[in-house]
N, C-alpha and C positions, 0 to 999 in steps of 0.2 A: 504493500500500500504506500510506503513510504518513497518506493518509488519511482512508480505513478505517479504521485503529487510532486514529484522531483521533477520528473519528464512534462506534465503540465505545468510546472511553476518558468521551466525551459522557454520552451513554447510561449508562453505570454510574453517574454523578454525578447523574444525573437522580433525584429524589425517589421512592422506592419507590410510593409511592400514586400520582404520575404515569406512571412505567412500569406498573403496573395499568390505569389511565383508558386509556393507551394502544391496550394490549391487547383491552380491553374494546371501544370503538368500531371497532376494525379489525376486529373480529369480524362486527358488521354487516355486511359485504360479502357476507357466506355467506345469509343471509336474502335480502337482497336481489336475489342472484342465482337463488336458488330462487325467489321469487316471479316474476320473471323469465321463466323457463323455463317456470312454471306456467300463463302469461298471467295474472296477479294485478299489472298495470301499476299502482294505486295503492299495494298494500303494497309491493311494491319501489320506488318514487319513494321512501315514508316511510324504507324501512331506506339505503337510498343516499343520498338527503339527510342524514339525521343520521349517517351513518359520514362524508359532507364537513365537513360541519360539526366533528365529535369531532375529528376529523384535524389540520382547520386550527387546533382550540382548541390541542391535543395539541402541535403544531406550534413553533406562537405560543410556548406556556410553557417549550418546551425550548428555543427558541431567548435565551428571559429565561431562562433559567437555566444557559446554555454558558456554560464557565468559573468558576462560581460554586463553592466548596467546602460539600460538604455539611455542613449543622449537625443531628446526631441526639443525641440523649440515649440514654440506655443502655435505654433503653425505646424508643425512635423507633420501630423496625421493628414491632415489637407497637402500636403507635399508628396506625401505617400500616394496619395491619390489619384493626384496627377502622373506620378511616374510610371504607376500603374497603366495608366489608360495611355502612355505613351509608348513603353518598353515593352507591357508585358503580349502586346502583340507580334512583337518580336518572335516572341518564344510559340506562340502559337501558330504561327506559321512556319515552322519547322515540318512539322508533320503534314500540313499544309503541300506545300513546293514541294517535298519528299514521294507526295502520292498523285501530284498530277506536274510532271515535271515539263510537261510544255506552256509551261507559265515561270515568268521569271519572278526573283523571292520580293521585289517590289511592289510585285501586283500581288501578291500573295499578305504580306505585308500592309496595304490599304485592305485587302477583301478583311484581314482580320480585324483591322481597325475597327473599320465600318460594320461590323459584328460586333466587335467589345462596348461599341459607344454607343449601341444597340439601333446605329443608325439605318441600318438594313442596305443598302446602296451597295451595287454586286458589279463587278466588271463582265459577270459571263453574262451574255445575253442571254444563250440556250444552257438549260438547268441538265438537258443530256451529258453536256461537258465533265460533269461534277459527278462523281458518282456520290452512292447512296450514303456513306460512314463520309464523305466529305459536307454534303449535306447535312449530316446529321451534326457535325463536326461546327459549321456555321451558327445553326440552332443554337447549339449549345455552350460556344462562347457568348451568343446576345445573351443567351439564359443569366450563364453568371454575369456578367455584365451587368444587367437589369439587377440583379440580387445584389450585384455590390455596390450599384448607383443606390437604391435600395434604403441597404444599411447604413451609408454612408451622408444620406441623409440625415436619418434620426440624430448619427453617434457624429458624423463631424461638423456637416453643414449647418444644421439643427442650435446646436452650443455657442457659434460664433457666426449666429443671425447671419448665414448665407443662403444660398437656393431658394428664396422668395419666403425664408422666414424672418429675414429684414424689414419686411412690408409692419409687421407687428411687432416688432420687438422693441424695447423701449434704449437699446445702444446701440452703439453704432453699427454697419456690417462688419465683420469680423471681429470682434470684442465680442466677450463674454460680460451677459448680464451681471448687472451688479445687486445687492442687496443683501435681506438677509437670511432668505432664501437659499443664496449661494456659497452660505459661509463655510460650507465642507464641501466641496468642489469634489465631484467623481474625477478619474483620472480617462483619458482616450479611452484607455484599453478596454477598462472597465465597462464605458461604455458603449462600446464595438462589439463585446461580449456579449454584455445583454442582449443587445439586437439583434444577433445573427441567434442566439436561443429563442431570442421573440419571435423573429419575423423568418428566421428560416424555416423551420416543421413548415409552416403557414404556407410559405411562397414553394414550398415542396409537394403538400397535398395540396394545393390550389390547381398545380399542373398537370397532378396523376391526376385528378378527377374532371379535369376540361382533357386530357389525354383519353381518360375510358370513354368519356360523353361523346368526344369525337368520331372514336375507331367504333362505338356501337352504330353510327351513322352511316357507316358501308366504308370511310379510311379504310387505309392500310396503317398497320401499325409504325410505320417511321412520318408517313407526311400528318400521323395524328399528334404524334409526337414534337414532330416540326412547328404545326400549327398551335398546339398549346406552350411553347414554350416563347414563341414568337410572340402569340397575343400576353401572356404572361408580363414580356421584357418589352412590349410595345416595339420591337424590333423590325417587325414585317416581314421576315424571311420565312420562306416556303419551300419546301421540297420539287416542286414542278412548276412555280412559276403564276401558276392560274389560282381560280375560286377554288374554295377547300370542292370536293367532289360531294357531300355530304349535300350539297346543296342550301335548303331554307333553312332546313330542321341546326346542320350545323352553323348557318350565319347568324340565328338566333341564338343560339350556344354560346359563339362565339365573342357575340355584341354584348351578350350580359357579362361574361366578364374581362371583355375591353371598358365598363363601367367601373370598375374598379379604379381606373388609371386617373377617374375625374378628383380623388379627394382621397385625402391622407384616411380619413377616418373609416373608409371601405373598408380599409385594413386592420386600423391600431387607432385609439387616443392618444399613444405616450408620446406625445411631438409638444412642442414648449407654444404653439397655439391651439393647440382643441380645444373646439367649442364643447360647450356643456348639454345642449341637445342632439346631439348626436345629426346622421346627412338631414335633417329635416329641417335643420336650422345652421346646418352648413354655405355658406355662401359660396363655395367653390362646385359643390355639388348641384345646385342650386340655376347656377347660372349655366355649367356644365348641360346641365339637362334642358334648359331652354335654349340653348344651341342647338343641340339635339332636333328637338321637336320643330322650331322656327323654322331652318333653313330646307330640311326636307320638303313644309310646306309652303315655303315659297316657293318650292323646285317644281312640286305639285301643282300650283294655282297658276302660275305660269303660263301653264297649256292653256288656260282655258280666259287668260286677258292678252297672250299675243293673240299674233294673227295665223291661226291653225284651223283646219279645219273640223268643227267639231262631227263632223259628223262622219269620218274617217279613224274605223278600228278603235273608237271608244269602249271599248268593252271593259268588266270591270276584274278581269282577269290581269289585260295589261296596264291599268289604272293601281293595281296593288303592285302589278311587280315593280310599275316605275317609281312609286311610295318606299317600299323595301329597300330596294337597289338606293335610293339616296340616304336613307335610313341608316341604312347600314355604314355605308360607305362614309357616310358624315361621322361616326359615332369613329370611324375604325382612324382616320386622319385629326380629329380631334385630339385622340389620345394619342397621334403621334404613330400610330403602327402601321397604315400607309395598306390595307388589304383593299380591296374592292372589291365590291357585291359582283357575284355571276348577273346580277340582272341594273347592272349600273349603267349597257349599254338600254334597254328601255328608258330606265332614267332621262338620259340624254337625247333621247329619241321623242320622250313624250315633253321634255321639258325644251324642248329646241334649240338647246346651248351643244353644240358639235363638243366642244371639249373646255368645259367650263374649271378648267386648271387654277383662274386665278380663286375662284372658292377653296378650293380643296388647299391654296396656299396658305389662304388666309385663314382656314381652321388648322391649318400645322401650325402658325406664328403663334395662332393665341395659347396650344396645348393644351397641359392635362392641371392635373393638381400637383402642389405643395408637396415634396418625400412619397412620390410615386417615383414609377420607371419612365414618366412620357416625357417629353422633351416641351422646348417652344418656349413661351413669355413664362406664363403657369397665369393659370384663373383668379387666382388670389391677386395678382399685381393688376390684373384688370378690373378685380374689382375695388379695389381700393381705390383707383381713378374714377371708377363711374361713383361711390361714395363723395369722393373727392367734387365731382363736376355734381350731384345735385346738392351738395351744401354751396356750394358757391353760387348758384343756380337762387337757391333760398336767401340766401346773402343779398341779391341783389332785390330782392323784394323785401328783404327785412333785415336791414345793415346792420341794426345792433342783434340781433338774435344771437341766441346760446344756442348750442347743440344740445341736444338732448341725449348723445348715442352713448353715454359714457366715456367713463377713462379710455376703454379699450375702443372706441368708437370714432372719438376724439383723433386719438394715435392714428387711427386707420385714414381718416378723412384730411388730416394734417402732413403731419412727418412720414406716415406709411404710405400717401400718394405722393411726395415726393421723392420717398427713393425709389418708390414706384416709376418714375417718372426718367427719374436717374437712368433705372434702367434698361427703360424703353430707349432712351436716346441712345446710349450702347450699345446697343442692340443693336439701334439704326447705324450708328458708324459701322459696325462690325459688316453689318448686311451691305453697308454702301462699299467697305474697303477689301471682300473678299469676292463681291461684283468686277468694282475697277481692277482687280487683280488678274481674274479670271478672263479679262476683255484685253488684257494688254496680253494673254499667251495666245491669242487669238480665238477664244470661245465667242462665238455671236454675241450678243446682249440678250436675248431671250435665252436661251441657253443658261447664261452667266446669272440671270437670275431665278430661274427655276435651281439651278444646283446650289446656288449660294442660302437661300431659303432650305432647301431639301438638308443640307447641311448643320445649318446652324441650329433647326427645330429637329435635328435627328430623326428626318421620315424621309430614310432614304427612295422607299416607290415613289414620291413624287419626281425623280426623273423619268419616270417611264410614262405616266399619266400627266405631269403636269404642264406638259407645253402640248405645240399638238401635233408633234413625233416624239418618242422613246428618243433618251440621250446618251448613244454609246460612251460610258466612261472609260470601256478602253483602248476608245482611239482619241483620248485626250494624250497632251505631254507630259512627261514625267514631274515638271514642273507644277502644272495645272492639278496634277495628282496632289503635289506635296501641299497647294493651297489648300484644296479639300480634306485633306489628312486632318489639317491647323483648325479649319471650322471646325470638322468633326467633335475634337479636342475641347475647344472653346464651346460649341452650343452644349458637348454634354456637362462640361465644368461651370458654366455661365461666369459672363466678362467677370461678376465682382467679384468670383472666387479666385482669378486670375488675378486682377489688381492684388488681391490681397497679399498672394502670396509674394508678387512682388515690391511692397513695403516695407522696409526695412525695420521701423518702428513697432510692428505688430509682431514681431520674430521677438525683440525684447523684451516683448510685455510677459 
């Protein structure tokens, strides 16, 4: 027993970015063993040699590092985070370029990116190309990916008011609340621990049981696989490219929990803003869901204030599927996951928009919620501006007026629609300086802003749907690659995590 608590007390001492590495290569084994199974004997040699290899490195460095005290800066853990989401695709594409070696480790190297930061965005056109454990293989880095944007919510972002829990908080971004509340401060670790005890089981049976719902749907067991871990990590990656096969029965499956991705509290209370009424009095949920429902029937009502003919194939057969198909599809790019309904082309058929892309963009910018997996603004920073624009609204009709909304109401309508506000405008630079980037390697402008957007809100399928040709990314330049890489990086870190870490004063504190 003694140890065990030895070898765990190890372990916790071990460098957060290495307890990642770790994780990451023991993973391997899952590929390798489906290929395995599959008779695919060289792509399993590739995923089983590099999980030995990872192991032994993994091994090696904890063993230089037993007994050693950890040296973190007050930033450390957000540092860890970053390197993760920049390096450890490295290592994952080992096994990667090993099993499909008419690909070079560059483009192997962004496919993994674009998996880890759960942006889904795929250089292959045709999903033939990839075999099945390579597939399975993409999946499964969004997965953790997703799980470790996830956790690293609650335990890093969460503490030092980042990832849009600035909008509420009562100090600055990156600083830790003050008070006396806080006067025993948990330490990172500790609270990285919890999390992955809380929210792991959770984010594990969430996906074997959208996994069984799916494959009783007529799936095969790997693209049901595929698809619950995708919607799970809001990533968008799919085994074959198209609608799940399962058809209604599975987009209904799958739409309910792509709802999860709208609000912290689908999941968990234990975030330093939950509300006390649970989604009913969720404002993120809230507004989430009237997106939802709004834009589908505007998609709907459409047909019948252009100029259409009504009285051409109105039936109410294809009146529900073009209902559905926006339905759906609006719910699946809200949260960022980027799927489209099998019957998305009725949609566009009954609603007379050929390819209504800049919708679908404009529901990636606004995203999911707060310490979710979805990418984009988050709901919470937009709503804190529209609080913001009807007390100012009231203000002008009643200049000395109080608010009424409380302390925490107050914060929200004030201070939390200005960094609200903050970082909308960063946003907009980022969005305007990885455009002009993208146009100097010579990507069109249309182009340059469908990928720049797809990028920074991590929904990678809107290059295929969002302009109105599919955008091969790989017959971009290697350059043009490395800008997209950077977004990627930045939309899943967002700008102020980035400032932060470059601050030298907040390293001190």
């Amino acid at each position: 027993m003694k140890r065990k608590s030895s070898i765990r007390k190890d372990l916790r001492q071990l460098p957060l970015f290495l307890l990642m590495f770790g994780a990451g290569v023991f993973s391997m084994f899952l590929p390798a063993a489906y290929a395995l199974v599959a008779d695919r004997h060289e792509t399993s040699q590739a995923f089983f040699y590099a999980a030995l290899l990872g192991t032994a490195t993994f091994l090696l460095i904890g063993v230089a590092h037993a007994g050693r005290a950890p040296r973190h800066g007050a930033l450390g853990p957000l540092l860890s985070l970053f390197s993760a989401f920049v390096f450890l695709p490295v290592i994952f594409a080992i096994p990667f370029v090993e099993a499909l070696p008419t690909t070079r480790f560059y483009n192997a190297y962004f496919e993994m990116l674009s998996a880890f930061t759960t942006t889904g965005a795929t250089l292959f056109d045709d999903p033939t190309r990839l075999g099945p454990a390579l597939h399975l293989w993409r999946a499964q880095v969004a997965w953790m990916g997703g799980l470790l944007m996830w956790v690293a919510a609650v335990a890093i972002l969460a503490p030092r008011n980042l990832g849009g829990f600035e909008v509420t908080a009562q100090a600055e971004p990156g600083r830790r609340e003050t008070g006396l509340h806080n006067t025993t401060p948990i330490s990172a670790r500790a609270k990285i621990g919890r999390a992955v005890q809380t929210l792991g089981p959770l984010y594990v049976g969430l996906t074997v049981v959208l996994w069984v719902l799916l494959a009783i749907t007529g799936q095969s067991g790997l693209n049901a696989l595929c698809y619950a871990m995708s919607v799970m990590a809001t990533s968008g990656i799919s085994a074959t490219g198209s609608a799940p096969a399962g058809g209604l029965v599975a987009e209904i499956i799958m739409s309910m929990f792509m709802l999860f991705a709208l609000s912290r509290l689908t999941f968990t209370s234990d975030t330093m803003t939950a509300t006390q009424g649970g989604l009913r009095t969720d404002p993120e949920f809230r507004i989430g869901l009237g997106i939802v429902i709004l834009v589908p029937l505007v998609l709907f009502a459409r047909h019948f204030v252009g100029a259409f003919d009504l009285d051409s194939a109105n039936t109410f057969g294809s009146a529900f599927s073009a209902l559905w198909g926006s339905l759906f599809t609006v719910v699946s790019f809200l949260s960022t996951t980027g799927f489209v309904s099998a019957y998305w082309s009725e949609t566009q058929s009954w609603s007379g928009l050929g390819t209504p892309g800049l919708i679908l963009m404009g529901l990636a910018l606004v995203g999911g919620g707060v310490a979710t997996t979805a990418g984009g603004v988050k709901l919470l920073r937009v709503y804190a501006l529209y609080r913001n624009a009807l007390r100012e609204m009231e203000r002008l009709v009643h200049p000395h007026s109080v608010s009424g909304a409380g302390v925490a109401g107050r914060r929200l309508q004030s201070g939390g629609a200005f960094i609200a506000w903050i970082f909308f405008m960063l946003f907009a630079l980022s969005f305007a300086g990885v455009t002009m980037a993208l146009t100097l390697e010579g990507v069109s402008f249309d182009d340059a802003l469908v990928l720049s957007i797809a990028m920074l809100s991590t929904t990678g399928p809107l290059t295929e749907v969002g302009g109105e040709a599919p955008i091969a990314l790989l017959s971009l330049s290697d350059s043009a690659k490395a800008i997209l890489a950077g977004a990627m990086v930045l939309g899943r870190l967002e700008t102020l995590a980035i400032i932060a870490l470059l601050t030298p004063d907040l390293w001190r504190s």
